[in-house]
N, C-alpha and C positions, 0 to 999 in steps of 0.2 A: 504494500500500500504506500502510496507515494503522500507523504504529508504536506502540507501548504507552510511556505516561507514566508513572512513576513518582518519587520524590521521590530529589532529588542528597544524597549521604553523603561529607563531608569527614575522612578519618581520615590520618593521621601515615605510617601502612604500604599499598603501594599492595596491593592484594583485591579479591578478587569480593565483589559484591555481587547482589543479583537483578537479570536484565537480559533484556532480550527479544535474539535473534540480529542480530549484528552484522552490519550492510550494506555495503560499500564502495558509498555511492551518493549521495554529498554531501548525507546529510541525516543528522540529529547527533541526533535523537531517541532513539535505539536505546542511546547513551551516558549515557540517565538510567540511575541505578542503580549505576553503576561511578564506582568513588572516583575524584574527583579533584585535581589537584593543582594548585595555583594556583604561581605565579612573584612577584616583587615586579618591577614594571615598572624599566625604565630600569635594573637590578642586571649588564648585559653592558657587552661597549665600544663605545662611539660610532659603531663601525666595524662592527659585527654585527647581528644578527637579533637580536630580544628576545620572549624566551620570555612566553608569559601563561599556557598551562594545557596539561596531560599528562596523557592515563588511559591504561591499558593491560588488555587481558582477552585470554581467548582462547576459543576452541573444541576439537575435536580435531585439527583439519584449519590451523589457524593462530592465531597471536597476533595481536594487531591493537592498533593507536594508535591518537589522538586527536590532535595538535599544533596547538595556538591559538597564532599570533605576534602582534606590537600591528601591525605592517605586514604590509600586502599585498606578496606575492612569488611567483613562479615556482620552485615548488621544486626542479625537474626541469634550472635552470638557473640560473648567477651566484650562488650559496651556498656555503657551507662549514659546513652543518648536515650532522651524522653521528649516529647512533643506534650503541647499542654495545650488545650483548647479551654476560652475562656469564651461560654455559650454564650451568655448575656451579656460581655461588657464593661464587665462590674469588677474591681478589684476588690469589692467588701466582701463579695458573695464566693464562695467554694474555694479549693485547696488554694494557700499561697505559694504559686510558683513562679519563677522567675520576671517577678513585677507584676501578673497577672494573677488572677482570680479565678483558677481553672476548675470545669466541671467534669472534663476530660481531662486524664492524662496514660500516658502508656511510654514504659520502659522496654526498648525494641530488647535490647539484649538479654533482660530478664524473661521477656514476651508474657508481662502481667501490665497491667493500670487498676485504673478505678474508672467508675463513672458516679456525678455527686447530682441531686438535686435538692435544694435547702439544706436540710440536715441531715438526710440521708445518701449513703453512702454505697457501692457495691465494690468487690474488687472484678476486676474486668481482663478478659483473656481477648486475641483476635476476633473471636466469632461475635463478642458482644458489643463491637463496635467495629463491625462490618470492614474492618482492616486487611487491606491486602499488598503487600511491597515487591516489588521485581526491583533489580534480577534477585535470582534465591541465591547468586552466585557472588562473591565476593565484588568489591567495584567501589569505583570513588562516586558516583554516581546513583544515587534511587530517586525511584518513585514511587509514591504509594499512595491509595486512597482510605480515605473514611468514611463509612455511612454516616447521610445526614439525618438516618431514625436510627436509634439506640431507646433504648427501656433502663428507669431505674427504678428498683422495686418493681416489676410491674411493668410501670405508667409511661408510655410511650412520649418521648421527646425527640424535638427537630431543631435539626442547627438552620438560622435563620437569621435575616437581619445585620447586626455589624457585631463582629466578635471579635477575638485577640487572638494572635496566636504564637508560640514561642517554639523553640527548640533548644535547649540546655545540655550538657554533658552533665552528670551531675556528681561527677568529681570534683574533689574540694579545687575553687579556683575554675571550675571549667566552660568552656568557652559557651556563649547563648548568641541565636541569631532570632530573628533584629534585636540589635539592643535598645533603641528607645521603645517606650510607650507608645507614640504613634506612630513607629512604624510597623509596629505587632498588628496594629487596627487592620480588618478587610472586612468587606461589604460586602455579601453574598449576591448573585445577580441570577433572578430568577426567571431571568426570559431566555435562558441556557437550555434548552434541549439535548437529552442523550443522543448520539451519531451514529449507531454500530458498525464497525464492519460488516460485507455482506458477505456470506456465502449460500452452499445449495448444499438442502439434504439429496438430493438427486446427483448421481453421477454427471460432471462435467469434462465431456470431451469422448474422443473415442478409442482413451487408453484404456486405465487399470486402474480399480479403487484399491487400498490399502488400509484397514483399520488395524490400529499399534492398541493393546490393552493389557494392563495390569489387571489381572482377576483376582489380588488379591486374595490370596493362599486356599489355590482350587476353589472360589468362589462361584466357578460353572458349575460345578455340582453340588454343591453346599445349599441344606435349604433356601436359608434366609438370605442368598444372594444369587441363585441359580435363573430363576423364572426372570428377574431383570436381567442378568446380561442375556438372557437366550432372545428376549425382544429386542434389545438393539443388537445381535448380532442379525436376526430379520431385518431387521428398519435399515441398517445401513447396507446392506447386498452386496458386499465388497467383494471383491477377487483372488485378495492375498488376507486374511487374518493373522497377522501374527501375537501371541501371546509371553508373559512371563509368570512369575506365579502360579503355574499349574503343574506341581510337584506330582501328587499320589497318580497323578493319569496321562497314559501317551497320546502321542497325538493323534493316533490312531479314533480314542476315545474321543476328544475334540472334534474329531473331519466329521462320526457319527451323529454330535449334535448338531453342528454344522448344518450338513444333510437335512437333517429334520427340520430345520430353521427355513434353509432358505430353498430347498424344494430342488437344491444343483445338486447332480452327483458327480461321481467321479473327481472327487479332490484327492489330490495329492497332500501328503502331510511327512514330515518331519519332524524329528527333536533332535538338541544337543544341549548337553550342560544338565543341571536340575532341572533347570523348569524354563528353556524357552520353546516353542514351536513354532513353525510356520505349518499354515494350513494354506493352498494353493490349487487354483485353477489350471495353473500350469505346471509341466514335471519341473519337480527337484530332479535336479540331475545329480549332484550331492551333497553334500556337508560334512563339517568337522567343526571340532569345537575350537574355542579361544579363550583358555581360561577361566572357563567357566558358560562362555556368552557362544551362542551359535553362527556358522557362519552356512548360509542354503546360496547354492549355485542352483538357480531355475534357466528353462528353457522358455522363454518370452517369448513367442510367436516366432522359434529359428533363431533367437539371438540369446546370449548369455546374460544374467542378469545378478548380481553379487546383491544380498541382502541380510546382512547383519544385525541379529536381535542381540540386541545389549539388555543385562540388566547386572549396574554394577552396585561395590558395595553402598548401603545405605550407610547415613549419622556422619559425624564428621572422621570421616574412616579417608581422608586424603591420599594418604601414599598408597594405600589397596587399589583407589579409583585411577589414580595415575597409572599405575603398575598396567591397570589393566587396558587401559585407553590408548598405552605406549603401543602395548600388543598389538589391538585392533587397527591402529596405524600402522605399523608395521606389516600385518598380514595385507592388508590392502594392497601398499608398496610394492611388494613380491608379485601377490597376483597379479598385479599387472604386469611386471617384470618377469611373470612366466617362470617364478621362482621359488611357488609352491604347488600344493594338487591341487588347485582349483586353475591357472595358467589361464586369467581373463583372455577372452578376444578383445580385440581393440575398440574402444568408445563401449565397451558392455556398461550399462547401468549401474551406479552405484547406491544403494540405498543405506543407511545405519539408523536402527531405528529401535524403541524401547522404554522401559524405564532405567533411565541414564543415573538416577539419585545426583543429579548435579547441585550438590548443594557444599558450599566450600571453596576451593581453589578454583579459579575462572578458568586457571591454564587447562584443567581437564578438557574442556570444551573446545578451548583454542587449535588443542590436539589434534581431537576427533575432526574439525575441522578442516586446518589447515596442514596436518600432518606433519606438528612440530615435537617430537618426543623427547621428552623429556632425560631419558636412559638413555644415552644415545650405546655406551660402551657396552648395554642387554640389548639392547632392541635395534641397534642398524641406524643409518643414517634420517635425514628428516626427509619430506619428499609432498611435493603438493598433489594430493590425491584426486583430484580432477585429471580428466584428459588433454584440458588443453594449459595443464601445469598452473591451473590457481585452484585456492581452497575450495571445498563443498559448501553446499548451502544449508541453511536450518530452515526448517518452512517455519510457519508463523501463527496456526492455529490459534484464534481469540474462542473463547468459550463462551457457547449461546447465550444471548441475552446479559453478557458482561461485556465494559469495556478494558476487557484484560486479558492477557494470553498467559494463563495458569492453564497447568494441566492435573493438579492434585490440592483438592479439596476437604481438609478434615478437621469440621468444627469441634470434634473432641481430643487433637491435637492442639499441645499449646503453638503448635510451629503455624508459621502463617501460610494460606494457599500459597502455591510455588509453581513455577516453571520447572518441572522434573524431567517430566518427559517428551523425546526429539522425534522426530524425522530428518534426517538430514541426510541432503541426496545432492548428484554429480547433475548439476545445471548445463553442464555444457552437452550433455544426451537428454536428459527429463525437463519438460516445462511442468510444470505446477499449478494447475488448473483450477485446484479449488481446495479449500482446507479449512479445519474448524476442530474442537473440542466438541464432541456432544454432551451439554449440560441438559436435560431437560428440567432442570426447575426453572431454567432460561428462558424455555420456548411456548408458545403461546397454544393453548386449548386447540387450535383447527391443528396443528401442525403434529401436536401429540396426537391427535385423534385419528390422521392421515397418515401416520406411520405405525400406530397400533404400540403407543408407549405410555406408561404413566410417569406420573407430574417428579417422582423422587426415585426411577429407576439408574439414574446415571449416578445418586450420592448413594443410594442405598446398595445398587449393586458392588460398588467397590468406592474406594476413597481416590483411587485415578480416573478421569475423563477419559472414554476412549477416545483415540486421535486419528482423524479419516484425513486420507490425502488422495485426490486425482492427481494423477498423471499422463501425458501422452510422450511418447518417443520423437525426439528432434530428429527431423533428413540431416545430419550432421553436415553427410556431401552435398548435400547442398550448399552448402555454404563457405566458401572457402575463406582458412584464414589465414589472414595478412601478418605485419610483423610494423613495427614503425619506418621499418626504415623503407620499407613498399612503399608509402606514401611519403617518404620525407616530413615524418610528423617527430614532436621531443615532447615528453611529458616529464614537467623539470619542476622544483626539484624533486631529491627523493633520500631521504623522508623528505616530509613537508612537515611545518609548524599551522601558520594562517593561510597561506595563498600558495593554489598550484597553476599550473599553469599550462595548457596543450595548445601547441603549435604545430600546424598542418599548413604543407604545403598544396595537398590534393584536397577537394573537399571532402567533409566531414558530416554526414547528414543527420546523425542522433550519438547524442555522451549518455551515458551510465555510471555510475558511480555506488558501488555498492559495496555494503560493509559483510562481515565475517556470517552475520545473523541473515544476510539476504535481505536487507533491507536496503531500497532505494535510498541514498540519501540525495543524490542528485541526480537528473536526467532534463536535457537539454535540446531541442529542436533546431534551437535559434542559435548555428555554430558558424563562427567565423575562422578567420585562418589562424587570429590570437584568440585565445579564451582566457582568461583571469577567473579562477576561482574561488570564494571565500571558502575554507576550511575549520575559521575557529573555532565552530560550532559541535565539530565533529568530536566524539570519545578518539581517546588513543587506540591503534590496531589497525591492523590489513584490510587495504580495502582494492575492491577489481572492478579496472574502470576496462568499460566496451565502447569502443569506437566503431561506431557502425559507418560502414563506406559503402557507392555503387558499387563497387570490387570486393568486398569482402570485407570481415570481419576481425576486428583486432582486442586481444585481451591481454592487460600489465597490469603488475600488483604495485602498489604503493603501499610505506609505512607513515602513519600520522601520529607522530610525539607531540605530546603535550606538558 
């Protein structure tokens, strides 16, 4: 989804300003428009997090943050960074916290608050103050929202009107943003409409649907979760199922409900590891394991197709996750280099897909991605797992009826909804047609009713979303690709800080500019033979920019330090 640019407004009182709808989906475009507020570096104690920038806006459905710190952290763990919402105003009335009067507050690190009305008090976890923050991954960068209904006692309350709001470290000495009085003040603005992203419960295109699912420890057979997933594995008619968490049963068992589900026979099915499967319309030609995680070579309509169920470790188990991501990079590497038993053919599909547990080191991700391994002296050199030598893509699934892209949902968790689990596949063979999280407590009465599902089969069936992805196969040859120097073009510098810059001597008819997550953050129609373009906007990390020409096609990575 390509976000709207607009120019950043620095004023004294935090306000709306024009802004397109805000995403919980780690990309920060969406926050031009809304004022923000900068920190003076180094102003906390030695011992804390140190604030750099704060915006805040809402919609009708929730308030939402911005939080920029100078260091990378795990917010969801080892902090004592608190937000404090101060509903009415009032510095006489609720908790006194950081110059405010707060009726809300919540410690991300501890993942407890309160919520206060007069003299009544509750202690408050994520789910009771509709909290949700991406990335689940380490980052100097979040976003997160709040519901604007919470209950105390009971008695339902709405953040409305002009209220305060703060962010504290709350080490002795530690750093608070805004620090005045008014500039905490924001004025809710309720002619905000929610935007959703769109997708299709209906197959789009005339590839391959793919649904990824955590069932949640044999949850397909298991009473109290069995009948929900057996309806949306019907509702969604996918082509490939793959599974994790399905230990006591092969997949044999699975292809059988399958079957029964959606009325196709003849699937093909697989396991490796404890508990992943692939269940498939098309043959597994074979498999082997990776550690634990599976690796299914299918025959896609005559062509190879390499599909990786990951499920690594959970909690903050780091170097397990590493260890294991090094792996799956590494196995890639080779197949393509015809240097294990699977010996890809050339441009075969690449898919990894799962529950990832990416919660902790970012690098995990960057891995899987970009095919930077970490071991290098265990696991072989690094290598960009695409075929036309840049990183893979992450699709981007937002969950029905949320403006957020969480894929695991568990209100008797103290941990917050998270982005756990991927898709991530080789863009330069797969276009990506359509995708989404199936939340039904999301989707509206016709839609439930038109696919045959009830209102709490997505939360009740398991604590994961399942993840559907369309796909169709790119004519690769069709397209031939170029190099810079085909066209006398220079994409300078490199890294880049604020400003890059492409220069084309042939023309240039469409820029792309995409990051690690598969997120546009730039693309351009209007190209001349100089281009200038602003950067400072952008997170740090690899990003692959496409120069589309009459002649062909050209793809170079850049790195952007900040």
């Amino acid at each position: 989804m390509i976000k709207k640019y607009s120019i950043l407004c620095l004023l004294s009182v935090l306000s709306i300003s024009t802004y397109s709808q805000i995403l919980l989906d780690e990309s920060y475009d969406d926050w031009t428009g809304v004022t923000l507020y900068n920190d003076p570096i180094g102003d906390g104690s030695n011992f804390g997090d140190d604030f750099v920038s704060f915006q805040v806006t809402n919609d009708e459905d929730f308030l939402y943050f911005r939080l920029e710190l100078r260091d990378e952290i795990l917010l969801q763990e080892n902090n004592r960074i608190n937000i404090y919402i101060d509903t009415d105003n009032n510095p006489s009335t609720g908790q006194s916290q950081a110059g405010i009067g707060a009726e809300i507050g919540f410690e991300f690190g501890d993942r407890t608050g309160f919520v206060r009305s007069g003299n009544s008090s509750n202690l408050a976890f994520h789910e009771d103050i509709g909290l949700t923050v991406l990335p689940s991954l380490s980052s100097k960068i979040f976003e997160f929202a709040i519901s604007r209904n919470y209950a105390v006692n009971g008695n339902s309350q709405f953040i409305d009107g002009t209220i305060s709001v703060a962010v504290r470290d709350d080490r002795s000495g530690g750093d608070i943003i805004p620090n005045s009085l008014s500039d905490k003040q924001y004025t809710l603005d309720n002619s905000v409409n929610v935007n959703l992203p769109e997708s299709s419960f209906d197959k789009v295109g005339d590839g391959f649907r793919m649904m990824t699912y955590n069932s949640l420890f044999d949850g397909l057979f298991e009473s109290g979760q069995s009948a929900q997933q057996r309806r949306i594995i019907k509702s969604m008619d996918a082509d490939i199922y793959t599974f994790v968490e399905i230990y006591d049963y092969n997949s044999g068992a699975i292809a059988d409900v399958i079957e029964i589900q959606t009325g196709h026979t003849n699937w093909d099915h697989a396991s490796e590891g404890a508990d992943t499967h692939v269940i498939s319309k098309y043959p597994i030609k074979d498999h082997t394991n990776i550690d634990g995680n599976g690796a299914y070579l299918l025959d896609y309509e005559g062509k190879d197709m390499l599909i990786i169920v990951a499920h690594l470790p959970a909690g903050s188990n780091d170097e397990s996750r590493q260890a294991e991501v090094d792996k799956i990079a590494a196995f890639i590497r080779d197949a393509k280099l015809g240097l294990n038993e699977f010996q890809l053919a050339t441009d075969a599909p690449i898919i990894i897909t799962g529950d990832m547990n990416l919660y902790g080191n970012k690098r995990q991700r960057e891995t899987l991605l970009a095919g930077e391994i970490v071991n290098n002296n265990a696991y072989g050199p690094d290598a960009n797992p695409d075929w036309d030598n840049t990183p893979l893509t992450a699709a981007l699934p937002f969950a029905n009826g949320l403006p957020q892209a969480v894929t695991w949902i568990n209100p008797n968790s103290s941990f917050f909804p998270g982005r756990l689990d991927y898709t991530i596949y080789s863009d330069h063979i797969l276009d990506l047609t359509n995708t989404f999280c199936l939340n039904t407590n999301g989707m509206s009465d016709n839609d439930l009713n038109a696919l045959g599902l009830n209102r709490n089969d997505s939360r009740s069936g398991s604590d994961h979303l399942p993840v559907i992805t369309d796909f169709e196969i790119r004519n690769v040859n069709a397209e031939k690709n170029l190099t810079l120097d085909d066209i006398n073009a220079k994409i300078y510098p490199n890294p880049i800080q604020n400003i890059l810059h492409i220069d084309s001597e042939e023309s240039i008819t469409d820029i792309r500019i995409i990051d690690l997550l598969g997120k546009v953050v730039y693309q351009s129609k209007q190209v001349s033979n100089q281009n200038i373009i602003s950067t400072s906007e952008w997170n740090g990390g690899t990003y692959v920019i496409q120069l589309i020409t009459e002649n062909g096609n050209i793809s170079e990575t850049i790195l952007k330090t900040r």
